[in-house]
N, C-alpha and C positions, 0 to 999 in steps of 0.2 A: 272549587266553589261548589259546596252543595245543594242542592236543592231538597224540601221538606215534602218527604212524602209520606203516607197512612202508612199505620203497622199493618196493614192488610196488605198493602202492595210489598212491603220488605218482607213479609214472609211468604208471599207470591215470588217472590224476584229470588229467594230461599232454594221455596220449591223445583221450583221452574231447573236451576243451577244442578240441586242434589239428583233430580234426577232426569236431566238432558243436560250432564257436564262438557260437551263439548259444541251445543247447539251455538250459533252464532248470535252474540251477544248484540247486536245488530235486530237483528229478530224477535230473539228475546223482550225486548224493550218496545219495539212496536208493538208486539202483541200484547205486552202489560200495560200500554202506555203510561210509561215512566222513560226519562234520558237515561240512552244508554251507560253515561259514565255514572249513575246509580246502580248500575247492574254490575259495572265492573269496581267501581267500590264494595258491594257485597259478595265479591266472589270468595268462597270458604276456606278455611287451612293455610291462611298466608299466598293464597295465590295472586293478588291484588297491594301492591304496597303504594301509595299515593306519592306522588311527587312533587318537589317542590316547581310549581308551571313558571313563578317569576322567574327563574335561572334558567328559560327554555331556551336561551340563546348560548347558555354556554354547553347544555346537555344535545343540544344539535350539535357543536361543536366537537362535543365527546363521541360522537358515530364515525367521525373521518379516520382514525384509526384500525376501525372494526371491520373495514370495508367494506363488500358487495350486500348489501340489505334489501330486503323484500317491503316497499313504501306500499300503502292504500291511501289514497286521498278520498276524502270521501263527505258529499254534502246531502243537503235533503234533491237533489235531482242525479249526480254524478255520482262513481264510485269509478275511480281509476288506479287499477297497479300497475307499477313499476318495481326494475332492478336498477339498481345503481350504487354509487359510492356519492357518501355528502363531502364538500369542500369548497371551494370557492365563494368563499364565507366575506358578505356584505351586509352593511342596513345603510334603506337610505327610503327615507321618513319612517313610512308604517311600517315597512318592508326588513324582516330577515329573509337574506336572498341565499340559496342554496345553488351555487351555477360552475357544476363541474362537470366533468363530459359527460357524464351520463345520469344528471339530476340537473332539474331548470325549474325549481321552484321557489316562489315571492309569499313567504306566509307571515301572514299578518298578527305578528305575535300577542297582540297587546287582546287579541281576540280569543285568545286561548284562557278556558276556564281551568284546566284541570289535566292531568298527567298521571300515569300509572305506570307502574314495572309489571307485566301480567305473565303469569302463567296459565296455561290452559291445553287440555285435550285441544287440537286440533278438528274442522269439522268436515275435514277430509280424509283423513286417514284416523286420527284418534291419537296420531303424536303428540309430544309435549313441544308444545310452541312458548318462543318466548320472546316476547314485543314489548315496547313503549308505547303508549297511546295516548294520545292527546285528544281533550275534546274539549268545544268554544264556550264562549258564558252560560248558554242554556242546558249543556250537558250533552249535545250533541257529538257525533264522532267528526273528529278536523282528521286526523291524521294519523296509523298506524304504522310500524317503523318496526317488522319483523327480524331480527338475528337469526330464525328458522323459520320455516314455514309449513313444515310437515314434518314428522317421522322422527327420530332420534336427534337434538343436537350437540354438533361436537362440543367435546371439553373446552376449547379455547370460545365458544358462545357463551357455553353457559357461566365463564367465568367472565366474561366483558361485560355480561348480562347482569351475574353479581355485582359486579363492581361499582355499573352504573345505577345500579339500585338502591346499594349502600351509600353512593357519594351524593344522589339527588334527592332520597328518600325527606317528607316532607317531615319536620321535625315537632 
């Protein structure tokens, strides 16, 4: 779901990317104010491929294989990481439930506006990071779902990473 904003702010949101490519897109977006998932929609050179968010219950389902992942949950008061593997796969009303040893999360899918495959510098070391991101109706950030989280990642990420990008990619 996009939101319409000024060609002043998309070539601020441009700028801003070309040159602080690894600044946290988080940040970014406060200080332009624009939602973040407008900033990770513009990011440049195919780093950004949009996903299909209705099929999030099956693309959560496609991380149980991949297993140990770097989660951010993150609303306008809290920002919490975790490590774990997803699995223990329920819904039950609003709730996709994620309850396996080491993941105990109830997200409210039907809340979720929008989804991306992203690559990016890292703004810890300057690796190439490669995450799913999810974020709610207004563009805000719900959820990030890292395969890396710094520094080089292996071969077997970066091709889960294709895979799911190609398979959810919004069409």
């Amino acid at each position: 779901m996009s939101v319409t904003i000024s060609a002043e702010k998309i070539e601020a949101i441009r700028a801003a990317l070309r040159d602080h490519p690894g600044e946290m897109t988080m940040q970014l977006a406060k200080r332009l104010e624009v939602p973040e998932a407008e900033v990770i929609r513009r990011l440049p050179d195919g780093r950004s491929v949009e996903l299909d968010v209705t099929r999030s219950q099956e693309l959560f389902a496609a991380f149980e294989p991949i297993g140990t992942v770097h989660v951010i949950v993150s609303n306008g008061a809290v920002t919490c990481e975790t490590v774990g593997e997803f699995g223990g796969f329920s819904v039950w009303d609003e709730f996709f439930n994620v309850q396996s040893k080491t993941l105990d999360m109830h997200i409210r899918y039907r809340n979720l506006g929008s989804a991306f495959a992203v690559e990016k510098p890292s703004h810890m070391d300057g690796g190439r990071t490669l995450s799913i991101q999810f974020f709610d109706l207004a563009g805000g950030a719900a959820m990030k779902i890292f395969l890396n989280f710094a520094g080089k990642p292996k071969p077997e990420r970066v091709a889960a990473f294709e895979e799911l990008r190609g398979r959810f990619q919004l069409t």
